[in-house]
N, C-alpha and C positions, 0 to 999 in steps of 0.2 A: 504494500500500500504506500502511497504518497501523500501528503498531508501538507497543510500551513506550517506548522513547525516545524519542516525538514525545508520548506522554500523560504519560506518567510519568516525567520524565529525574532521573535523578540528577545531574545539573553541566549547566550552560546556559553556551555561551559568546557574545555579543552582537560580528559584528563589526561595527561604525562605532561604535558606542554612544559616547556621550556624558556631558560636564556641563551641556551647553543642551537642559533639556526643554520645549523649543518647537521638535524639530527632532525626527525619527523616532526616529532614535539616541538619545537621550536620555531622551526619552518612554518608550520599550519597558523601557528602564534602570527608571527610576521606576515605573512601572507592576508590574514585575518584585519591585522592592522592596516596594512598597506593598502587594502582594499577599500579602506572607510568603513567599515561595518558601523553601523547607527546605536547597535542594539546593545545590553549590559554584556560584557564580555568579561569571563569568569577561569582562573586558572586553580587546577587543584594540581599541587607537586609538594609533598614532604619535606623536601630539602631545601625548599624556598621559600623567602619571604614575599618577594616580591619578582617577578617574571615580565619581564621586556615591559616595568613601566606601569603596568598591572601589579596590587596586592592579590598573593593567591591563599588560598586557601589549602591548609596543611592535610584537610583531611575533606573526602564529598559528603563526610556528617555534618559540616560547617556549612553548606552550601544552603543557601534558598529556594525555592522551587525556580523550575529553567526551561526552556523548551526544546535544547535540541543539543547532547551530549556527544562531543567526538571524542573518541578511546583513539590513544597513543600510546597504551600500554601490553606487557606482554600476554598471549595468548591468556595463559590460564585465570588471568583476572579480569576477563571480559568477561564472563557469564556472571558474575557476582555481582560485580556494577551495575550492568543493565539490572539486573533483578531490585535492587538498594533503588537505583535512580531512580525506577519505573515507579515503585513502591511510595517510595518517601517523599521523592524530589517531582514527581507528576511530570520528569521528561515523558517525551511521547516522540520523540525524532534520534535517531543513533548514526553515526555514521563512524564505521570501524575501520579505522586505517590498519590495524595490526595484523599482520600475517599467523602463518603457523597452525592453522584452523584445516578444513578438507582438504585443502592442495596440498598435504603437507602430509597427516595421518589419519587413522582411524581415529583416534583419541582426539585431535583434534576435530574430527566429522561430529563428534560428541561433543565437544564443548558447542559446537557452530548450531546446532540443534539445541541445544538450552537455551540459546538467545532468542534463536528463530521464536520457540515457543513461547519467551517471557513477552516477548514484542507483540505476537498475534494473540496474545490473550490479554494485555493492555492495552490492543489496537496504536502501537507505535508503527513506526518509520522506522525502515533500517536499509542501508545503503553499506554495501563489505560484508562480510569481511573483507580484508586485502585487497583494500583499494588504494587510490592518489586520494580520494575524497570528491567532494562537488563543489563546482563553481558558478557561482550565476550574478545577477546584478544588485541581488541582496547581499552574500558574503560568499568571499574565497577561503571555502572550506578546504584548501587542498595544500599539503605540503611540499609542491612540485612546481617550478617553473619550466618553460615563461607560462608566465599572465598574460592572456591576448586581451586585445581590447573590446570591449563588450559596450554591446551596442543591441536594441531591443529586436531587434532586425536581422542581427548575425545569426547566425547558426549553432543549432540544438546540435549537440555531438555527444555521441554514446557510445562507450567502448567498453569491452567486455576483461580488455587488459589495460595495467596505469602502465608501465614502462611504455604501452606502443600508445596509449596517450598523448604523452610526453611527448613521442620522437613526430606525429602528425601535427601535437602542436607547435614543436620547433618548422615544420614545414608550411603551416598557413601564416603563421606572423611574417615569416619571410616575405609570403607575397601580398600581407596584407587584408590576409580575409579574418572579419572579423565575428564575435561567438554573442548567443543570448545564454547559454549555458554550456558545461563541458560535466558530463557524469559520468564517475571510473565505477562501474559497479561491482567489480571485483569477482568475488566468486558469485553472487547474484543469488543469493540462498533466498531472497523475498523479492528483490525488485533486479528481476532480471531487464536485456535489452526489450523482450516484449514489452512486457510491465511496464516501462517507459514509455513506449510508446504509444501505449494504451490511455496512461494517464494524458498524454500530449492530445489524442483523439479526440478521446472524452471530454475533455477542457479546453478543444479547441478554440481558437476567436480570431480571424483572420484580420482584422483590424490592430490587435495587440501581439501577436504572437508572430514567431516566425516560421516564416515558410519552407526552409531548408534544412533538411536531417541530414548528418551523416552519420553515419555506424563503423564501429570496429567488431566485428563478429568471430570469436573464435567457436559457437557453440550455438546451435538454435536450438532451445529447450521445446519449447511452441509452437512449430511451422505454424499452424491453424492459426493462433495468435498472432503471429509475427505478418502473414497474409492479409489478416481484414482488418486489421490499423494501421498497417503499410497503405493498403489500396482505401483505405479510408480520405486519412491523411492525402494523400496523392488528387484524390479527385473532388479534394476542398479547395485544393490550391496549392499544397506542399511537392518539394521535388524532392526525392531521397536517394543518394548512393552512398554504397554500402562497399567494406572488404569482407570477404570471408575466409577466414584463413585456415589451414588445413584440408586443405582440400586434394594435395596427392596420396596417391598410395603408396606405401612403402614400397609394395611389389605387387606383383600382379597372382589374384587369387586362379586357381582351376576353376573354368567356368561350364556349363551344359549346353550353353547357345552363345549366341553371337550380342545379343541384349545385357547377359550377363556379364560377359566380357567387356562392356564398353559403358555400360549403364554402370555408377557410383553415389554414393553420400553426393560426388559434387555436380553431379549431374542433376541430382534432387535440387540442392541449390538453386543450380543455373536455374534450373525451372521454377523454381519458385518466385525468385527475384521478377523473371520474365513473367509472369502471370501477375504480380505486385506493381510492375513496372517501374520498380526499383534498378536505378543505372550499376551494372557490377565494378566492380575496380577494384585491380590487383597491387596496388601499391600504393605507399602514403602520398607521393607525390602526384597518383592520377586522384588518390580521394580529395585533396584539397586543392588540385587543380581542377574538379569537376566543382567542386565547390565556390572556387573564385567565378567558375561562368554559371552557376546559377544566378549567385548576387549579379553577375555583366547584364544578362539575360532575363528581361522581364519572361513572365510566362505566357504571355501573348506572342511575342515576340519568337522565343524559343519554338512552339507550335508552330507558328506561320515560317522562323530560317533557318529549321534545320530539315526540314524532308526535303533535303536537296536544293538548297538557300544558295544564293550567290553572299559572296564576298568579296571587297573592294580590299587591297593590301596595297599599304603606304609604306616604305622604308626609303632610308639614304642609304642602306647597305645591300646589294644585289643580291648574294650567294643565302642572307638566311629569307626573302624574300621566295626566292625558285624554291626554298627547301618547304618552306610553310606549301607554297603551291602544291608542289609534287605531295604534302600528308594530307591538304583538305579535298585533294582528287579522289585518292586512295581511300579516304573514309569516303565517299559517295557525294562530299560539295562540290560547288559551281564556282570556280575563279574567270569568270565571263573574261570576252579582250573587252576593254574601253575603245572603241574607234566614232570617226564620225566629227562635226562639226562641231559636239559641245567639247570631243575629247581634245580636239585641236586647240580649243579656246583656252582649257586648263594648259596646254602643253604650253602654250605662248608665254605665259604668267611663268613659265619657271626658269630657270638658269637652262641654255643650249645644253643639250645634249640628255637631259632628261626623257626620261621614257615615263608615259600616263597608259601603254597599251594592257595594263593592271598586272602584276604588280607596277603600281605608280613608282615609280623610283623618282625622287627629290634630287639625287646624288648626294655626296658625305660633304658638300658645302650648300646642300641645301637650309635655309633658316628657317626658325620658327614661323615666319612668316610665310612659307612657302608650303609647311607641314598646316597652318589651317585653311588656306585655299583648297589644298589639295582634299582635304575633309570637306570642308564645305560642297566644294563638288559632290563627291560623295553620296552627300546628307540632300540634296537638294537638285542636282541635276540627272545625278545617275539613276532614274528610278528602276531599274533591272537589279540593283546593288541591295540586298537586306541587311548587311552588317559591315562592320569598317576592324578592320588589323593596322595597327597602328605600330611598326618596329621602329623605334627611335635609339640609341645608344651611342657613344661617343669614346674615340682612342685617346683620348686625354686631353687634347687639345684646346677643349673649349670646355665651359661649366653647359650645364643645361635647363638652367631653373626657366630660362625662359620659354623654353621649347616643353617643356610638360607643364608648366601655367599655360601655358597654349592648348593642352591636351586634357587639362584639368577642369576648363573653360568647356570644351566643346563636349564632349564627356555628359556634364551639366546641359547643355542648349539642345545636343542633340536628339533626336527621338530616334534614331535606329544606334543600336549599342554598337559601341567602341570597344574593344579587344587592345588596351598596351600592353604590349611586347618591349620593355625595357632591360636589357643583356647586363649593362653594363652596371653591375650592382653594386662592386667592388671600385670601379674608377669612378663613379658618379652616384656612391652610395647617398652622400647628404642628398642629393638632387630626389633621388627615387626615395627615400623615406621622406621627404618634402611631401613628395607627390601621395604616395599611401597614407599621410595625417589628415588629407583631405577628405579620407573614406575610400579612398580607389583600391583595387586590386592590381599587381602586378603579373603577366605571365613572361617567365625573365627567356623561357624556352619555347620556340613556339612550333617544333614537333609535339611537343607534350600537349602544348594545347591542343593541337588539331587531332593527335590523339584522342585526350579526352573529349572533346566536341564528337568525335565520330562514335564512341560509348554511347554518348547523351540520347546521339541519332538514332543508333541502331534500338535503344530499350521502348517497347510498345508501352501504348498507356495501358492501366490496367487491367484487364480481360472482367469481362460478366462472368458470373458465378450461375449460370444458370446450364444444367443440364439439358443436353440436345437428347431426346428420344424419339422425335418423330422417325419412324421406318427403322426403328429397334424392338425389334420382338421382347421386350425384357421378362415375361413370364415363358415364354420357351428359353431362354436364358437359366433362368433359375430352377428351372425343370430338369436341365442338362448338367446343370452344376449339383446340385439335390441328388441325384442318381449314381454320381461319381464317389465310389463306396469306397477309393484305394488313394491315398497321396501319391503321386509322382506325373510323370508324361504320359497323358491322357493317349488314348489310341485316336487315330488317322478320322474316324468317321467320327468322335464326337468334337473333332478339332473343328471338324466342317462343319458339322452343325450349329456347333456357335458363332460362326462366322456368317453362315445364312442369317439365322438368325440377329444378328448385326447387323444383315444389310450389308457385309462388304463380300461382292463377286469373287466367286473360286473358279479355277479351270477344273473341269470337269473329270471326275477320276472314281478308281474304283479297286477296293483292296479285297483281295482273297488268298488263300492258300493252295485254292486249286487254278490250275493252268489252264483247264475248260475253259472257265468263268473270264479267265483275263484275258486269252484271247479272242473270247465274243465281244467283252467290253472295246478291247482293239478296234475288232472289226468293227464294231456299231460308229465309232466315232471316227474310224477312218483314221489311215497312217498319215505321218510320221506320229510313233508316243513318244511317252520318255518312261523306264520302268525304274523305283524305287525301293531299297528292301524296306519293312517295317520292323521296326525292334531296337535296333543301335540306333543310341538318339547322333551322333557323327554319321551322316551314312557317308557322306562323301572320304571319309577317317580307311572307310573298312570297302572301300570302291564299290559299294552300294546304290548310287546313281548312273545309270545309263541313258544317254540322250539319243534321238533321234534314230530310233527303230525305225524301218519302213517296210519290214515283213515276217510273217506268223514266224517264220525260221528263224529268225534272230532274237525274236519275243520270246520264242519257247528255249531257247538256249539261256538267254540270261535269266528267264525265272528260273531254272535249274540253278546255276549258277551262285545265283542270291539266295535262294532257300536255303545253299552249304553256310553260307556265313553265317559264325556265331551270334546267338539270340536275336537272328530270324525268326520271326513268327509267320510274317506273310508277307508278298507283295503290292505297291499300288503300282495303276498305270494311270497314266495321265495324258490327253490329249498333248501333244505337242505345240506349245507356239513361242514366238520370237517378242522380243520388244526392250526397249530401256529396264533395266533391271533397278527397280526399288527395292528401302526397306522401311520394315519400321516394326517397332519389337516396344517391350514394356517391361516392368521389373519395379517390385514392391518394398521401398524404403520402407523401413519403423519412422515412425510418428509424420515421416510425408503423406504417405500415398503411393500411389503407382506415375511411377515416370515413365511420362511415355517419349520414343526415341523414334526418329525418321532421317531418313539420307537417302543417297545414291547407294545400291548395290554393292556386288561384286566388290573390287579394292576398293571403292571409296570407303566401305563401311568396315573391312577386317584390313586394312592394313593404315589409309590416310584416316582412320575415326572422325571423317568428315559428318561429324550428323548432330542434329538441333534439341535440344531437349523441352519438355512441357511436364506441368503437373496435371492430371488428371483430376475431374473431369474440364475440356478442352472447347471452347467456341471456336466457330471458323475464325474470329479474327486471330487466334492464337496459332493455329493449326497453318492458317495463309502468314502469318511472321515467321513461325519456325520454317518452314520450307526456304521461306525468301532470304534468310540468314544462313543457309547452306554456303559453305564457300563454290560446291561444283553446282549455284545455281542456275548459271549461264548454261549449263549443258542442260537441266529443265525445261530452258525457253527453248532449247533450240539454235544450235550454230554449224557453221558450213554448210548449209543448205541440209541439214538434219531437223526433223519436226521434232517438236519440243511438245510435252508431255499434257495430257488432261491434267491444271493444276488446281479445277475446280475440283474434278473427283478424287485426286488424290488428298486433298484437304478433306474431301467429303468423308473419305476412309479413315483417316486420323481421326477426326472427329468423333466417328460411330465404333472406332476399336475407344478410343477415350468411357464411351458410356457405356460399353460391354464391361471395361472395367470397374467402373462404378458401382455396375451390379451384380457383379462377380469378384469380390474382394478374394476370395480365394484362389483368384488365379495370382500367382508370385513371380511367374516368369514368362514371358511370351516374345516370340519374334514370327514376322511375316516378311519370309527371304528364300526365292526371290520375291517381290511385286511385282510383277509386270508391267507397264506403260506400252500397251500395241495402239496406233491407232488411238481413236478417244474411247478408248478402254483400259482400266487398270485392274488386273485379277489377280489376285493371289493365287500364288502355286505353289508353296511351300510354305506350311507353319508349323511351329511347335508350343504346345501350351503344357506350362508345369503348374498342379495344382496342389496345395496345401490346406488341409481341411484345419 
């Protein structure tokens, strides 16, 4: 729970605090101070009389009643406190910087559970164990530097660790982005990152709060949770990205399918984030570079230029210019040419030899004067242009206070957002901390930005939560599942059936033991087949598949054949056909759901792991993003005079494998490989389904 006295306390009492701030207790003391804190601020330390300034108090039996106690002290004397403070002293807010609790041992799992308990049974606050502490614009509860600057508007930041805390917030001061809160939850025994953001939902108010989340995620306790106040938040007006960290495997498990093998925890993520439309990011520097372009980036603004938004780029230095070009390409923007009569008119205004055919180049004696023409253009003539990059920096030569009061200035007037790109942080540091006092952001790198802008691009908004069932049989579903009396790889015929059942098209086929039966199916359907063994879930391991039969004499040779191999039961055959080979398979995370996986076939999906992940259950709009974020998905559309694939049916299929699983929770493992793409047909011809009752 979150409360008034954990945000807003009227008296703070610090137990360990200190005069050595080089030590927790002391630090959290100064921090406290330095911060302004308004409210009675209260030290209990034994050995002291008096603590940075402050009379303290020798013993928490001297103490008054308080609203919100932070513990700087060693493990074993935190459950006693809380229980004294709660009791006596009517705290009702904790915040436990002290380690040595669950991350540490069992004994301490057991102290960390007395507190839990003392807190939810006096309906306190508790933030930690083993945290940095919390920051916000009441008091800097935290014993860590730096202190960014806090502004009602900055950014909500929630991290699940204080060391990588610390090390993101040494990375946004740098470029200037600034915070409404920063909370190290620690181990998160009550108020995990959900719970944060729950409370943030909850108590939303878009007029006072802010609209930008970032996350450090080492752990999702509550997918379910973390999903509908993520997509809550999101579609009030908030932007949120997030890291998640831990997300390889040490080594790669033995797997039954192809799903298995490639379907992970972080695949559950990816998909969840994407369903949340939460932006991902794998490092401090893309989180609080994602960060700095929110603040750039009104949210109107962002919708309307980034699904492929032009950009106008201003520098006096050519080479990082071409480089930003060549990253906002590559993430899927538009760096249009400037030509034409109004381009000619900007090019006259500048020093010979200038180039406006965008990247505008100034040249390195272009002036501040020449850098707001070249905006203003921009902002006012170029209406193809939705956003402006701004590279300014300087080899020592000159100071630059002018040229970013020029940029500081337009910045302010303009209504399409400015992006500075200022390098030179270290030769013209006073100049750019000038510039970031004013409220601005810096991006000193501008791959990184165009980096992060193409994250921004790529993450969909939210997805609906509403299950697609139309033309899903879901009681012959549950009929078929109901009946299944044995765990493991269900047989050939009730694979199909659920797949009829679902709505997604099979190639027509036909399993037996006897050779009669298979080669009348043959004949019925006409040569070429392809014959399968049934039984070894590998068939292709144990040379089990055979393509392109085209008579009874080769049909009846390879059923022979395939019945020797070990745990044969029987064979299928199957109509024969050609086309683009698809996939897409599924696989049942704990406390996710089922992830569902689609790609290109054959190598794109066993060897390049080219494939998009979703949480189930799946809207077409999720099903049409994932396909479109394949990297091979130029060869979907169609290239060198190759047709390019049904991408409404094959979305249609994701979608209806999406709500099979929905209502079939007991299927845990599944792939459909190949899929076919003939023509505007896409059929399954190969699946395997594992169930687990």
């Amino acid at each position: 729970m979150i409360n008034k006295q954990l945000l807003q306390p009227e008296s703070i009492v610090v137990i360990g605090g200190s005069n050595n701030v080089h030590k927790p207790g002391g630090a959290v003391v100064r921090n406290l101070l330095s911060g302004g804190y308004e409210g009675t601020l209260r030290i209990v330390n034994p050995k002291e009389d008096e603590v940075q300034g402050i009379k303290a108090f020798h013993d928490a039996k001297e103490l008054p009643p308080t609203d919100l106690a932070i513990l700087v002290v060693a493990a074993k004397f935190c459950p006693d406190y809380v229980e004294y403070l709660t009791k006596e002293k009517n705290v009702r807010a904790f915040i436990i910087i002290s380690a040595g609790f669950s991350e540490e041992t069992h004994e301490g799992a057991l102290l960390e559970q007395r507190i839990l308990d003392t807190c939810d049974q006096y309906g306190c606050a508790l933030i930690g164990p083993n945290c940095i502490g919390l920051l916000n614009r009441w008091h800097h509860s935290v014993f860590t530097k730096p202190i960014p600057h806090l502004n009602p508007k900055g950014a909500d930041f929630i991290s699940g660790s204080g060391a990588t805390a610390v090390f993101i917030l040494e990375s946004a001061v740098s470029k200037g982005l600034q915070f409404n809160s920063v909370w190290s939850i620690g181990n998160g025994k009550q108020n995990g990152i959900e719970t944060v953001l729950e409370y943030m939902d909850e108590h939303f108010d878009a007029e006072r709060d802010s609209l930008v989340k970032l996350l450090y995620i080492e752990n999702i306790a509550d997918p379910d949770k973390l999903l509908y106040h993520a997509t809550s938040l999101i579609k009030k007006g908030c932007r949120i990205a997030a890291i998640k960290a831990g997300s390889s495997q040490a080594g790669s498990r033995a797997a039954s399918s192809h799903t298995g093998a490639i379907a992970s925890s972080d695949s559950a993520v990816e998909a969840l984030f994407r369903k949340a439309g939460i932006v991902r990011c794998f490092s401090r520097e893309e989180l609080t570079t994602v960060g700095c372009i929110f603040m750039t980036l009104p949210k109107s603004s962002m919708q309307r230029g980034l699904g492929g938004g032009s950009f106008a780029i201003i520098t006096h230095a050519g080479g990082p210019g071409v480089m930003l070009t060549d990253a906002l390409s590559k993430g899927g923007m538009q760096v249009p040419p400037l030509s034409g009569p109004v381009a000619d008119e900007l090019k006259a205004q500048l020093y010979p030899g200038s180039s406006v055919a965008n990247p505008i180049d100034i040249l390195a004696t272009g002036t501040p004067e020449h850098l707001a023409i070249a905006i203003d253009y921009c902002e006012k003539r170029f209406d193809q242009i939705d956003a402006i990059m701004v590279i300014f920096g300087t080899p020592g030569l000159v100071q630059l206070y002018s040229a970013y009061d020029v940029l500081h200035k337009k910045i302010l007037e303009c209504k399409k957002p400015i992006f500075p790109v200022l390098p030179s942080v270290n030769t013209a540091g006073p100049e750019v901390q000038e510039f970031l006092k004013h409220g601005h952001v810096n991006f000193s790198d501008e791959v990184t930005l165009a980096t992060a802008l193409t994250q921004i691009m790529k993450t969909p908004a939210p997805a609906e939560q509403n299950v697609v069932v139309n033309g899903v049989d879901v009681p012959q579903i549950r009929r078929i599942i109901d009946g299944i009396e044995e765990n493991g790889y269900i047989v050939p015929e009730k694979v199909n059936a659920l797949l009829l059942a679902a709505g997604i098209p099979t190639v027509p086929e036909f399993v037996s033991d006897n050779k009669d039966e298979i080669v009348a199916f043959a004949e019925r359907v006409g040569y070429p087949v392809v014959v399968k063994v049934v039984g070894p879930v590998h068939k292709s391991d144990v040379g089990g598949v055979t393509l392109n039969i085209h008579s009874q004499q080769v049909l009846l040779a390879e059923f022979d054949r395939m019945m020797q191999i070990p745990d044969a039961t029987a064979v299928m055959v199957q109509k024969m056909i050609k086309g683009t080979e698809l996939f897409i398979g599924a696989k049942y995370e704990p406390r996710f759901g089922h992830v569902v996986l689609c790609g290109l076939g054959g190598i794109f999906v066993e060897v390049l792991k080219d494939v998009s992940s979703g949480l189930a259950p799946l809207s077409y709009e999720e099903a049409y993003s994932m396909i479109r974020s394949l990297r091979g998905y130029k060869i979907l559309k169609g290239m060198r005079g190759q047709r390019g694939i049904n991408e409404r049916k094959y979305a249609d299929i994701i979608v209806r494998l999406s709500t099979l699983l929905r209502f079939a929770t007991e299927i845990k493992e599944m792939d459909i490989n190949p899929l076919l793409a003939c023509g505007d047909d896409i059929i399954a011809v190969d699946a395997r389904i594992l169930v687990e009752k």
